[in-house]
C-alpha positions as a Markdown table, in Angstrom:
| # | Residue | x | y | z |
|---|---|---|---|---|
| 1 | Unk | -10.5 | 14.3 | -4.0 |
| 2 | Unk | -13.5 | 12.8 | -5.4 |
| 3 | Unk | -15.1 | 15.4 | -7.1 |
| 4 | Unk | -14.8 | 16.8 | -10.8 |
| 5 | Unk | -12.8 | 19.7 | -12.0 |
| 6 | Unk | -12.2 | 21.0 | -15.7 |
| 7 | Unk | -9.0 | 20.1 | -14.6 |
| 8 | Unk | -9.0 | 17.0 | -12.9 |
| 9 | Unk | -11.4 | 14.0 | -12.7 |
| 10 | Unk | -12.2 | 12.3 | -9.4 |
| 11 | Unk | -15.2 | 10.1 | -10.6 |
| 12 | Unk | -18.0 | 11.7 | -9.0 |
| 13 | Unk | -19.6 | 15.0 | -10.0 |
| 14 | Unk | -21.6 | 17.2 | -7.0 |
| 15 | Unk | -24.7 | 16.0 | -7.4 |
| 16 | Unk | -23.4 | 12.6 | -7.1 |
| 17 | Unk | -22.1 | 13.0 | -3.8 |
| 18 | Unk | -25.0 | 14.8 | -2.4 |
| 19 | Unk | -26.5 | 11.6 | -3.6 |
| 20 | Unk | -24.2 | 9.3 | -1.6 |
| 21 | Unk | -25.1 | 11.3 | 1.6 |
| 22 | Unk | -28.4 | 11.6 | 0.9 |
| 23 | Unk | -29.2 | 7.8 | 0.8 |
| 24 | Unk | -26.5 | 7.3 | 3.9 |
| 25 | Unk | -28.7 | 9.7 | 5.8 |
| 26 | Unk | -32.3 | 8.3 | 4.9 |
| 27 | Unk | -32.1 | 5.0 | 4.8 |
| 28 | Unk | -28.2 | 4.0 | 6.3 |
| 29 | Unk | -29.1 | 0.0 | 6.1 |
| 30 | Unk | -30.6 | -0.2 | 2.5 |
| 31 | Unk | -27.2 | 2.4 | 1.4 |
| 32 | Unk | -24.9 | -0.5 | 2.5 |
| 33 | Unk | -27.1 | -3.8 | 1.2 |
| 34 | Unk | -26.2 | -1.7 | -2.1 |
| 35 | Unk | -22.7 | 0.0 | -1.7 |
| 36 | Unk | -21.0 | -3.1 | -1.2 |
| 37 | Unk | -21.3 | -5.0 | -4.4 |
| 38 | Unk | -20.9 | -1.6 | -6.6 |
| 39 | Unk | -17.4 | -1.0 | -4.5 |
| 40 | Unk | -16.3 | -4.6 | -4.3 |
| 41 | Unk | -16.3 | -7.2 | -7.1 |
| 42 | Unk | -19.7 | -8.4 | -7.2 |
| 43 | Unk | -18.5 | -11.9 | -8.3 |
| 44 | Unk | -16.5 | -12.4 | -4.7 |
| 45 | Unk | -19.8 | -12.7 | -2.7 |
| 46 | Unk | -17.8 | -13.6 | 0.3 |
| 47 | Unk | -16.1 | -9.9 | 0.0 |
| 48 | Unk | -19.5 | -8.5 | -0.4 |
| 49 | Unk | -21.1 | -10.3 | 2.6 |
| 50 | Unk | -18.2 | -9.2 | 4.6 |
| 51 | Unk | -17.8 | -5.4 | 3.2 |
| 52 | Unk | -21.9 | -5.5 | 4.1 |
| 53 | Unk | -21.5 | -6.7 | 7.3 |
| 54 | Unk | -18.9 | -4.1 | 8.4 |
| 55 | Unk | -20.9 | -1.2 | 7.0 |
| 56 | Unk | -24.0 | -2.5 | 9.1 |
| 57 | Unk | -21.9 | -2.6 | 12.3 |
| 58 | Unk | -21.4 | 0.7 | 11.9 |
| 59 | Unk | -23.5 | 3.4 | 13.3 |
| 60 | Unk | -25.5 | 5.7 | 10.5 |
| 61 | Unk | -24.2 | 8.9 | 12.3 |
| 62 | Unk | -21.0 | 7.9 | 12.3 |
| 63 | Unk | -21.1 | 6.5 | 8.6 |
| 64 | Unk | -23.1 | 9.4 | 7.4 |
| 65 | Unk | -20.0 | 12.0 | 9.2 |
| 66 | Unk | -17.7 | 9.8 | 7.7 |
| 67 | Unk | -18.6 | 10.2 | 4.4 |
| 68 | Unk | -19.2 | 14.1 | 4.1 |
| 69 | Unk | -15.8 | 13.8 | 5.1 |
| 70 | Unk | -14.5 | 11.5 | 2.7 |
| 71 | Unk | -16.1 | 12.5 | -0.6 |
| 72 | Unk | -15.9 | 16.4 | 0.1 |
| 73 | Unk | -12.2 | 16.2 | 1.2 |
| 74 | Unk | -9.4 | 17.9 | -0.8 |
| 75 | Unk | -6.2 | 16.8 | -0.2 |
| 76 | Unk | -4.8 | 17.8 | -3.6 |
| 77 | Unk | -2.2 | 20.6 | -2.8 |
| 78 | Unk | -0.6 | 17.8 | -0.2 |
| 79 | Unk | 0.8 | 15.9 | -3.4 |
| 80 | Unk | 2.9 | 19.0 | -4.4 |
| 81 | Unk | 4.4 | 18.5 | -0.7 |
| 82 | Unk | 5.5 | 14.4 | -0.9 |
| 83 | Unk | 8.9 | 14.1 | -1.9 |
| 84 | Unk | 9.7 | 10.9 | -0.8 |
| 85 | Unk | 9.2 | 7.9 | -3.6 |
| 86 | Unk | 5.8 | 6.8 | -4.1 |
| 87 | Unk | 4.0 | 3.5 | -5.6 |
| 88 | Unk | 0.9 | 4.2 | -6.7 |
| 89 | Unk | -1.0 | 0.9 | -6.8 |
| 90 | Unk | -4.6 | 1.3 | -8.6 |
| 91 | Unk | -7.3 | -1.2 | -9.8 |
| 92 | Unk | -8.0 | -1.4 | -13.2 |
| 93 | Unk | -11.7 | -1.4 | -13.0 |
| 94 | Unk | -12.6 | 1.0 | -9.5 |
| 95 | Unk | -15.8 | 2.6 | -10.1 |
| 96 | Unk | -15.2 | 4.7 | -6.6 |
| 97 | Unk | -11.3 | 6.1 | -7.9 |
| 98 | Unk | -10.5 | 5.9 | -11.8 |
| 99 | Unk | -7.5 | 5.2 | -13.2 |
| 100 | Unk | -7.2 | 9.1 | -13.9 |
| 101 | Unk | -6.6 | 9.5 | -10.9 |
| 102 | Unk | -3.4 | 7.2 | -10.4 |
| 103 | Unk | -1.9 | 9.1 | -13.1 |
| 104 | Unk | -2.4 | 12.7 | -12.2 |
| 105 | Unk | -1.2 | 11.7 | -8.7 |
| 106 | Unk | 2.1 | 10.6 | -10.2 |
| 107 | Unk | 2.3 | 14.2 | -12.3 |
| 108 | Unk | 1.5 | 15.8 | -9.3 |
| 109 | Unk | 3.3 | 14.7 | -6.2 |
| 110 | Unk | 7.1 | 16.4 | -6.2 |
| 111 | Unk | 9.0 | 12.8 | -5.8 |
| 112 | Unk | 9.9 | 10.2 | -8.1 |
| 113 | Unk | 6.6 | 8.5 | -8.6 |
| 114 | Unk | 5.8 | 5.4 | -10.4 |
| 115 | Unk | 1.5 | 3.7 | -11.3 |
| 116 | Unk | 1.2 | 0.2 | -11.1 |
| 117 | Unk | -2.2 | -0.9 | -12.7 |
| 118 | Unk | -3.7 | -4.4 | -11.1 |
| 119 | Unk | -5.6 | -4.4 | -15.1 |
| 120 | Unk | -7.6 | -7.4 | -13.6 |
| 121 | Unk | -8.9 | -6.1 | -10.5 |
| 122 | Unk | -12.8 | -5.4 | -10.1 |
| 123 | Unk | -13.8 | -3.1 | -7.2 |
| 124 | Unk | -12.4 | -0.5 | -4.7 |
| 125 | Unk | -10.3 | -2.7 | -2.5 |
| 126 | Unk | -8.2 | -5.1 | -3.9 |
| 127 | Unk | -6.6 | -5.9 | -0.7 |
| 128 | Unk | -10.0 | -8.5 | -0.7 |
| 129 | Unk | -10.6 | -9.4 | -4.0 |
| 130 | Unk | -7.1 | -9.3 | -6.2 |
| 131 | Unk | -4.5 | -9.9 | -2.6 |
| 132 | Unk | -2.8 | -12.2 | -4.8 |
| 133 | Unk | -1.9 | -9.9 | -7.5 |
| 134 | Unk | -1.6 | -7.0 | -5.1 |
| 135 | Unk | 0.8 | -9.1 | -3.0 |
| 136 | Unk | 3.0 | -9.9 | -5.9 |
| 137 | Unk | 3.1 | -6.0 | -7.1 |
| 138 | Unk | 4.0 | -4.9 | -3.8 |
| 139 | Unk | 6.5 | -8.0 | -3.6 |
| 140 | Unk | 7.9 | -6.5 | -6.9 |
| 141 | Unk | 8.1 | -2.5 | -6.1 |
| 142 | Unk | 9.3 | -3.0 | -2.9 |
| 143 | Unk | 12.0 | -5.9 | -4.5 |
| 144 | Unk | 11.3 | -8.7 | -2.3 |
């Protein structure tokens, strides 16, 4: 869930969704040139051409369904249901999921949970810009 609660913080009140899909559905092309250094490290300009490039590729339509899905999805009663042991591996700096949110999925889903902050990851995916140090945590909590 991306949306605020009094109970629970997702990053992103109403309005600023509406926002998102607004600008997705007006003008898909100039949404993307600008999404893609505010959700990847705007230092790794190779990660930015690339996230750019893949969000171009994409048709608006689809983009624009995409996103009313993702940002007005919740998914929070699922946690209650996951039993099995979960790593949850956050950023330390996402401007899309905060840090909130890593820990109130480890208070809410019914296993044994565990957070893992990368503190020195910049940006949404850190699969592009902080592998390394995601490798190495995953290499760790999965002890090999």
């Amino acid at each position: 869930r991306y949306i605020n609660s009094e109970a629970y913080k997702g990053g992103f009140e109403p309005k600023d969704i509406d926002a998102i899909i607004s600008n997705i559905a007006t003008n898909y092309e100039a949404w993307a040139v600008a999404f893609a250094p505010i959700v990847v490290d705007s230092r790794d300009s190779l990660s930015v051409q690339w996230l750019e490039k893949c969000l171009k590729k994409m048709k608006p339509e689809t983009a624009l369904a995409l996103a009313k899905i993702v940002f007005r999805s919740d998914e929070i009663e699922l946690l209650g249901k996951v039993s099995l042991p979960c790593h949850v591996i956050q950023p330390g700096n996402d401007v899309i999921v905060p840090v909130s949110v890593a820990y109130f999925m480890q208070e809410n889903i019914k296993g044994k949970s565990t957070v893992e902050i990368i503190e020195n990851s910049i940006g949404h995916f850190p699969q592009m810009t902080s592998h390394l140090e995601l490798l190495r945590v995953m290499r760790r909590l999965l002890e090999f």
